[in-house]
N, C-alpha and C positions, 0 to 999 in steps of 0.2 A: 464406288463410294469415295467422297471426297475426305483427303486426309487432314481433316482440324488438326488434330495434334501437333504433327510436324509444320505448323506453321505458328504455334502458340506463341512463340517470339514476336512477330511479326502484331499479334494481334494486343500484347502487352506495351508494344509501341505506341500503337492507334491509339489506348486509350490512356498514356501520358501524352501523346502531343493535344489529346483534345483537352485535356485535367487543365495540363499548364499554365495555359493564358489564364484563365481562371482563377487559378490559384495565385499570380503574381497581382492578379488586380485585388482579388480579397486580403491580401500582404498590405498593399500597397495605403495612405492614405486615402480614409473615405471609401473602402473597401465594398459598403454593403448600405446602399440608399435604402435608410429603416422605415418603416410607414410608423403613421401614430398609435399602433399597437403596441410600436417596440418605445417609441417615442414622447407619446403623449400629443393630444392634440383634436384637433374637431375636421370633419368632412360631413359636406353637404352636397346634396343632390337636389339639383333643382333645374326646373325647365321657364324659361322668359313665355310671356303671353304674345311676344312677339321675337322675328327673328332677330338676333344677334351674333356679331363675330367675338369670335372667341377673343382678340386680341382686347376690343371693347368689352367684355367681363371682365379680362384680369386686368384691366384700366380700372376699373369701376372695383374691385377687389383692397385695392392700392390706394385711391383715391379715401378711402372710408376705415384706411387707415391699417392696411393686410397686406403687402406688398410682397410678402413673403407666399404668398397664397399658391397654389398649382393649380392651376384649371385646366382641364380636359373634356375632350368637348367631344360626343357620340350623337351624329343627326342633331335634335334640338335639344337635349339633354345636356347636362354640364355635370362635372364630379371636381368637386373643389374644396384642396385640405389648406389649413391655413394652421395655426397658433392654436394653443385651446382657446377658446371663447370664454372670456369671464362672466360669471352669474350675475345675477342680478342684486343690487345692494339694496337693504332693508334698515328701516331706522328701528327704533326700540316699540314703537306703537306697530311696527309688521308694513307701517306706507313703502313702498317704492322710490328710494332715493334717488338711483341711478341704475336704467332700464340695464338687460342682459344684453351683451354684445352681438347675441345670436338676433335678438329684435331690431337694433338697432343698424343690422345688417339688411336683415329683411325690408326697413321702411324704408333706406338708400335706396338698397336692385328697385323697390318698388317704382321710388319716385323717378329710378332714372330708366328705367327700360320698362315701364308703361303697369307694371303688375310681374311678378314671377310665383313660380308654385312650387311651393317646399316638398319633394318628393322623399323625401329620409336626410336624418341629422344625427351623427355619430359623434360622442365627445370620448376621450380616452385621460384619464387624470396619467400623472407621472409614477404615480405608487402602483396602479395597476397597470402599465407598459413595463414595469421595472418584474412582476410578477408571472406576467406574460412571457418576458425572459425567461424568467429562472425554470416555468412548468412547462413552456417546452424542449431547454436542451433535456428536463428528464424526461420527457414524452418519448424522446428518440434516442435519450441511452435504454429505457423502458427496452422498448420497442427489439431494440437491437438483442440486447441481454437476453430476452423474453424469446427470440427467435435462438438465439445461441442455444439456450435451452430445450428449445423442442427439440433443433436437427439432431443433439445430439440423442436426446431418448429416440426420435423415429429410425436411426441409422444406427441404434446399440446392438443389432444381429453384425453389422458390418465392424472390420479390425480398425480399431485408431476411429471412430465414428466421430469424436467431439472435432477431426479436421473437416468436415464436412458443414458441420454449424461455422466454423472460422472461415471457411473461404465463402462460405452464404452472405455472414458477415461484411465479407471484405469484398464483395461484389456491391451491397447495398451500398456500406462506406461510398463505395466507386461513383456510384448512381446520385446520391449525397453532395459529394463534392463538386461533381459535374455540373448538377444543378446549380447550386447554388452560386457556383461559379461564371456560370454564363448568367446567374443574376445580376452578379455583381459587375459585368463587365455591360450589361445593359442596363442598368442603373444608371452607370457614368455617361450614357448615350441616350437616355430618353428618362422616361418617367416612371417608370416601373420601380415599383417600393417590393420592399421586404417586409412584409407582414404577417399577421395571423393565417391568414388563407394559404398563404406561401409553405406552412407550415405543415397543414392539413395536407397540401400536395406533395410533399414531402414524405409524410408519414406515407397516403397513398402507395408513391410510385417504390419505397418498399416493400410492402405488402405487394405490389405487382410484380417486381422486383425477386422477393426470395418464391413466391408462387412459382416461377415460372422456374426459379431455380432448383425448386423440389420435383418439379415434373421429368428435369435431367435428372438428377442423382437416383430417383427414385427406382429412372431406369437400369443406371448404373449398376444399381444394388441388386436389379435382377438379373441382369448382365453375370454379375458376379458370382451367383448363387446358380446359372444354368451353366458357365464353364469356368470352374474354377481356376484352370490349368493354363487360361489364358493373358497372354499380356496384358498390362492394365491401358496402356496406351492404344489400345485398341480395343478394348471393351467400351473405352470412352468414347472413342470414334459411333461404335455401332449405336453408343447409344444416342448422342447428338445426332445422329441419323436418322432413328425411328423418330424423333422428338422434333426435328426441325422444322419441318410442316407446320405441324400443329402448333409450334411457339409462334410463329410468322402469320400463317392465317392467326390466331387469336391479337396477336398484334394490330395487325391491320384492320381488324374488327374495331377495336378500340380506337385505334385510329383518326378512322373514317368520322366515328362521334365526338371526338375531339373537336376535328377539324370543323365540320358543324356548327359548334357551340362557340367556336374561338371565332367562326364569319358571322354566324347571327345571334348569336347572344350577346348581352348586353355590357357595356366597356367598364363595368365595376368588376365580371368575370371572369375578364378576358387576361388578365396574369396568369388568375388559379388554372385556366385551359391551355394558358402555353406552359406552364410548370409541367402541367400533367402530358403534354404531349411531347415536349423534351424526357421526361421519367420514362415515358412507355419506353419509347428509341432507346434512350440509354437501357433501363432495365433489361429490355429482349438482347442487346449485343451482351451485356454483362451476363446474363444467364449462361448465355451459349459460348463464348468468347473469353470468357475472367474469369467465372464461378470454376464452369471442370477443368479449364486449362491450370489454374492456380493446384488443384487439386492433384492434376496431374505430375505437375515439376516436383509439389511435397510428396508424394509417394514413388517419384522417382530417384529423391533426393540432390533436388534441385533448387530448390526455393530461392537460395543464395545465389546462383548464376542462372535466371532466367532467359539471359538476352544471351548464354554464351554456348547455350545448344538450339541449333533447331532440324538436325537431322531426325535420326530414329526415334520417334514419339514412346518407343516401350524399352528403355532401358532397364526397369524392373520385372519380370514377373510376377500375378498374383498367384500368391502363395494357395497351394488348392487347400 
């Protein structure tokens, strides 16, 4: 049996040096390229009746007065966020004074690349991106709180149970920050926004996240209850052992449909499928790797010097 424990050092490294970059780029200015969710703002999906290069749209973007615009271009399809789009102006009798920008966008593409076809058109006002804010940092303190609370009633047969919801916690945190982190450092390098959907995967690779984390502890806790008399550092061992299989095959299940949907689905999706396929990775190490090792140093009484043992994994005894 491989000795997790005695390497829990080691594996609390891994997951600051991968945090880090991350974290100094979300510090940093312009941390977090926000899409029009967070923002405000209009995105249009539309396909030309003939071929065009991408450079030639965001010409034709610019030209009609949007220079600020992103174009994105999948096979013939285009995804193009600009400015909100101003409404259309009405005099006192309801005539049309001065058309919607969205129309007046539509009859340029039309005129200049032969016909286009408006496949979806998204506007986001400033008060609702401002709202969007606020209801999801509570979605994820929700969330977190919500989980805190279960572990602890499912683990109240077990001594000290409410560390068990804390380090579930501080594994998702983990899985969290990772994320969002190699968002923000891909933001700075391409085009990937920070948006609604970002969020949703988010929340997801939590719930994947303490799942897989409950499938260890769970064991632990029987662990516990069949040899009382035994070291905790090695009950943890045994139990990451029965559980490691089946964390990994179910991983890679997930995986595999990730990978899937991020090659042939369509390039509006294709953020939410790498979010959720960096959350799987990150979650399954965090379960196995963060969640009982974290567990392990507070009930050895280690919390405080992590990095400064990595011999004998059972300095404490459970108490029978």
């Amino acid at each position: 049996m491989i000795d997790f424990v005695s390497k829990r050092g080691l594996f609390f490294i891994i997951s600051t040096i991968l945090i880090v970059p991350g974290l100094i780029s979300l510090l940093l200015p312009g941390g977090l390229r926000a899409g029009i969710d967070f923002t405000s703002g209009s995105v249009v999906m539309l396909r030309p009746n003939q071929p065009v290069e991408q450079a030639d749209m965001r010409q034709a973007f610019a030209d009609l007065g949007h220079s600020e615009a992103i174009v994105q271009r999948s096979d013939d399809l285009y995804l193009v966020r600009t400015f909100p789009l101003a409404a259309e102006v009405r005099n006192a009798e309801g005539d049309v004074t001065e058309p919607s920008e969205r129309h007046t966008l539509e009859e340029g593409l039309d005129r200049r690349f032969g016909g286009v076809e408006i496949l979806a058109f998204d506007s986001v006002s400033p008060l609702l991106a401002t709202e969007v804010v606020h209801k999801s940092i509570l979605a994820v303190i929700a969330a977190c709180a919500g989980i805190l609370l279960y572990l602890w009633f499912a683990f109240r047969s077990v001594e000290r149970s409410w560390r068990y919801g804390v380090c579930a916690v501080a594994a998702l945190v983990h899985d969290a920050v990772l994320l969002i982190g190699v968002f923000s450092l891909l933001g700075r390098f391409t085009t990937i926004e920070f948006d609604a959907l970002f969020i949703t995967a988010t929340l997801t690779v939590i719930g994947f996240s303490v799942q897989d984390t409950i499938v260890v502890f769970d064991r632990i806790r029987e662990n516990l209850q069949r040899n009382p008399g035994e070291q905790f550092g090695t009950i943890v061992n045994h139990a990451l052992a029965q559980t490691l299989v089946r964390s990994i095959a179910t991983s890679i299940t997930t995986l595999l449909v990730m990978v899937a949907l991020f090659l042939f689905g369509g390039v509006t999706i294709r953020p939410f499928v790498l979010a959720l396929l960096i959350g799987v990775v990150s979650g399954t190490y965090s379960s196995i790797f963060n969640a009982s090792m974290l567990l392990v140093v507070w009930e050895n009484g280690e919390l405080f010097r992590i990095f400064g043992r990595r011999h004998s994994p059972s300095a404490v005894p459970v108490a029978a």
